[in-house]
Every structure is written in C-alpha cells, then in structure tokens.
C-alpha positions as semicolon CSV with decimal commas, in nm:
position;residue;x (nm);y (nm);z (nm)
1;X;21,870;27,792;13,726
2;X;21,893;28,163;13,729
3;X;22,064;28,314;14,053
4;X;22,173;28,615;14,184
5;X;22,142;28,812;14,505
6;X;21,801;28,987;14,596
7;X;21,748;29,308;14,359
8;X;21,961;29,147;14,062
9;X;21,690;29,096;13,852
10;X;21,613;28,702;13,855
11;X;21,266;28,715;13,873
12;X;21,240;29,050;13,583
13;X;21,412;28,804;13,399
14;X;21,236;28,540;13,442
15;X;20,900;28,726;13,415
16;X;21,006;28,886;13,047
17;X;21,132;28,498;12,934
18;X;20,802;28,398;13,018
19;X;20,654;28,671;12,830
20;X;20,460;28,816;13,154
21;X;20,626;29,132;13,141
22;X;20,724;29,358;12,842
23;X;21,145;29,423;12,773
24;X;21,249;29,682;12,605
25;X;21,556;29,566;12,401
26;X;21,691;29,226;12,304
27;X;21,482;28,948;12,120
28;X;21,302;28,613;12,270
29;X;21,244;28,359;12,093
30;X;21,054;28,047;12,188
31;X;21,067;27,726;12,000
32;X;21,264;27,937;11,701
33;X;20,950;28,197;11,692
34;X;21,020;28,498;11,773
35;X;20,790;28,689;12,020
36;X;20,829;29,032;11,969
37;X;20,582;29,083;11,629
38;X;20,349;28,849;11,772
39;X;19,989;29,021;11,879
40;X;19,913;29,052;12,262
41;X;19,622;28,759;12,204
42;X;19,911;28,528;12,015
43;X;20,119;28,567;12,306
44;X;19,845;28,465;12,514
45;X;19,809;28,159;12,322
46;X;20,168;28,052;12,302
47;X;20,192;28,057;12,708
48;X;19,843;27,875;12,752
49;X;19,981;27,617;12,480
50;X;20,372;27,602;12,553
51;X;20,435;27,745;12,882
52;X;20,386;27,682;13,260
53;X;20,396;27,895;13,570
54;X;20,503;27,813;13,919
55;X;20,499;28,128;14,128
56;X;20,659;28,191;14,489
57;X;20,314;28,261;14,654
58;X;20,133;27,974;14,476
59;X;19,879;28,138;14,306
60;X;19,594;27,986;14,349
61;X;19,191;28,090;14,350
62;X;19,123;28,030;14,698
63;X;18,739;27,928;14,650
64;X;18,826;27,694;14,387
65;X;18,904;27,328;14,470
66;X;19,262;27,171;14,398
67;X;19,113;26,987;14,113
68;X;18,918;27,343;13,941
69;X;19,238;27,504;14,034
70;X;19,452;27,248;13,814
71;X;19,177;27,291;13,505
72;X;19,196;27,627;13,536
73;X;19,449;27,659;13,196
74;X;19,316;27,393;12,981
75;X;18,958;27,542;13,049
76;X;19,115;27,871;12,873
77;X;19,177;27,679;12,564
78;X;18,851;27,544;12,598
79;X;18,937;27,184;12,634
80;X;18,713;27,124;12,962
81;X;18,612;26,746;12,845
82;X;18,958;26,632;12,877
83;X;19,044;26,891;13,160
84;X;18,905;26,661;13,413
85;X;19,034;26,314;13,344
86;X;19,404;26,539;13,268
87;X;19,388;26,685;13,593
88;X;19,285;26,426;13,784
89;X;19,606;26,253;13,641
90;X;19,832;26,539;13,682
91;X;19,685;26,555;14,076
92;X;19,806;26,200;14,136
93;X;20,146;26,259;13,986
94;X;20,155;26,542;14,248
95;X;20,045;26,248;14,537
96;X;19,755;26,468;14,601
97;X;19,444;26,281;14,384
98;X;19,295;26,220;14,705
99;X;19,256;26,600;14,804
100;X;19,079;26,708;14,460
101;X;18,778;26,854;14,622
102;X;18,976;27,041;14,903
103;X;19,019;27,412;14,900
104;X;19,329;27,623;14,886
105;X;19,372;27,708;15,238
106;X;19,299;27,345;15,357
107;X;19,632;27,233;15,214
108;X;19,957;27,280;15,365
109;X;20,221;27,515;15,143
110;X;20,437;27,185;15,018
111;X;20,117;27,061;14,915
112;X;19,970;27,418;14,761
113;X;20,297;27,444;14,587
114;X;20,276;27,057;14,425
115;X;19,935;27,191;14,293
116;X;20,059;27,475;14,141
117;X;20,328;27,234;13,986
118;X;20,060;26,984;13,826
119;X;19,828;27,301;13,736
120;X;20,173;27,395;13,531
121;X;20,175;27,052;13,382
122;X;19,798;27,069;13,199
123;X;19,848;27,201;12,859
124;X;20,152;27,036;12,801
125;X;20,450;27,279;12,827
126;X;20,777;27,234;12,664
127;X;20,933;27,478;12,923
128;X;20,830;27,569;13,283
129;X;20,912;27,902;13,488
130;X;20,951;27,870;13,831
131;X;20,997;28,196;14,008
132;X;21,149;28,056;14,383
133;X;20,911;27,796;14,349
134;X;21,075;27,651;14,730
135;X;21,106;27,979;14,877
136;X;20,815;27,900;15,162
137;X;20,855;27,555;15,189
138;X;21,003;27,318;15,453
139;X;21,324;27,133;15,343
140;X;21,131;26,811;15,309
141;X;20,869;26,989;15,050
142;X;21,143;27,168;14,885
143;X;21,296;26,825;14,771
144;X;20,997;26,693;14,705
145;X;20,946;27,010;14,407
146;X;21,277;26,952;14,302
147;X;21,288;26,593;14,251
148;X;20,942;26,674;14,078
149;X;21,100;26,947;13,819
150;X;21,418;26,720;13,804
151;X;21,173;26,411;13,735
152;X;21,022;26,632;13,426
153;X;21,259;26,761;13,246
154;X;21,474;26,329;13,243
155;X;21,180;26,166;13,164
156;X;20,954;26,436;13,013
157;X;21,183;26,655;12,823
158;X;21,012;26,977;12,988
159;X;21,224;27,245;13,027
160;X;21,237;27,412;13,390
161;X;21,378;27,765;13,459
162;X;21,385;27,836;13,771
163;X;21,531;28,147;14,002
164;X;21,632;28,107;14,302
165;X;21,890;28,215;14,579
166;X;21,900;27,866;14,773
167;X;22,265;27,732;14,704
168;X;22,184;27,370;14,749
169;X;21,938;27,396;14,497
170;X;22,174;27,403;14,227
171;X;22,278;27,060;14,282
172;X;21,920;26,972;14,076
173;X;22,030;27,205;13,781
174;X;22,193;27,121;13,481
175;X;22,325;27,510;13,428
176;X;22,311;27,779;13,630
177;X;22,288;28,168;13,507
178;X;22,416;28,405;13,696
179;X;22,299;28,768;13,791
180;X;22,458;29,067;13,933
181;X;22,266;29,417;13,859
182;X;22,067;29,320;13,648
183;X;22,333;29,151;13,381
184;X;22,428;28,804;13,319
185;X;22,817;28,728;13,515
C-alpha cells in the first residue's frame, strides 16, 4: 500500500506506475521490461494485457450495463467471444451476476466499486492499481474490496497497489510505502 498525507503524491505515483501519466526521471519496469523505449501504442497494449485499474470515482460508462461495463477491456483487445462468458464469471465473483443488465446509477457505490474491481479482473492482470479504491464506501463495502484484493493476490497471485490514507487499511497489506512531499520515507 502506498500512503501518505493528502498532496504527497500517492496517487502521481501511482498514476506514473501504472503508466497513465508520463515521469520525467527514474525507470519502470514491468515484468523485467522496461517501459520507457516502448511506443505510446505498446504501452497501451501492456496495460490492456497486464494491468488493471480501480479508480476512486469508479469509472464507469453510465449508459452501459454492469455486464458491457466489465467487457469493456477485453473488447479492446478484441476478444468479445470470450468477453461475455469471462465477464459474466468475473460478475459473480463480485456477488453481482444477478445485476448484469443494470445500469451504473442503479447500483449502490459498494456495489459500483465491486464492478470496477471484476472489470479490473478481465484481461488477466498480473498487478492491479487501486487509487483509494474505499474512499466512498461504507465500512461494510470497504471490507468487502479488501477481502476481495486480499482474496487475489493469496489465491491468484495478482499483485494489488493500492494508495490510500485509511490507517486500518493497512492491516490487508503485506508492505506499506510511505510518502511525504512527494518522496518515499
């Protein structure tokens, strides 16, 4: 987990790790590739193929349904025959199989935020970013996401990153990074 007061940097960092925004100094390197030589549509790739995204505000495309919303990715790669049956799967993981067809805004946030998680999971990522990924949750969905990312990386070997400024939250984390202006303490 990366933490730090507000204005420390957590989520630049996190956002440059995931290779959403550019740094200017320093290397990343991602499954012993380095990222900086690689072309803007390589990039692309790599995070549609080996990384997952779990924002703060959910991110979701409000008029499409919980199940188009959790295709979304794999339909990028073009893999739409198995997007289906993969999200469908991913959605029950979540407990939410039974609301494929809803909307966005006829969820509640815990359960917004859980389809964000399994839209994450599609493609198969070896490591997931979660920018305050319980930040506008109730306690009881905010262990519910934990015990979700803590669930993936035991049994599934998925790396989760995660920021956040919620001190009980590092009792999920197996090492915690620490930020103060922007460097690591």
């Amino acid at each position: 987990m990366i933490t730090g007061r507000n204005g420390s940097g957590k989520s630049t960092l996190l956002h440059q790790l995931a290779l959403l925004d550019e740094y200017d100094s320093g290397e990343i390197t991602i499954h012993d590739q380095k990222t900086s030589p690689l072309s803007e549509r390589k990039r692309m790739e790599l995070r549609l193929r080996e990384l997952g995204y779990i924002f703060q505000e959910y991110a979701l495309i409000g008029e499409l349904s919980t199940l188009e919303n959790v295709m979304l990715p794999a339909m990028m790669l073009g893999s739409n025959k198995e997007a289906k049956a993969k999200a469908l799967e991913l959605l029950e993981k979540v407990d939410l199989k039974d609301k494929y067809r809803r909307l966005p805004s006829e969820l509640s946030g815990g359960e917004q935020q859980r389809v964000a998680i399994a839209r994450s999971l599609i493609n198969n990522p070896k490591i997931i970013f979660a920018d305050e990924p319980t930040a506008n949750l109730d306690t009881d969905s905010s262990k519910k996401v934990l015990e979700t990312f803590k669930s993936l990386n035991e049994k599934e070997s998925i790396t989760v990153i995660m920021v956040t400024h919620e001190p009980d939250e590092l009792a999920y984390a197996s090492r915690q990074i620490k930020l103060a202006d922007g460097r690591i303490v």
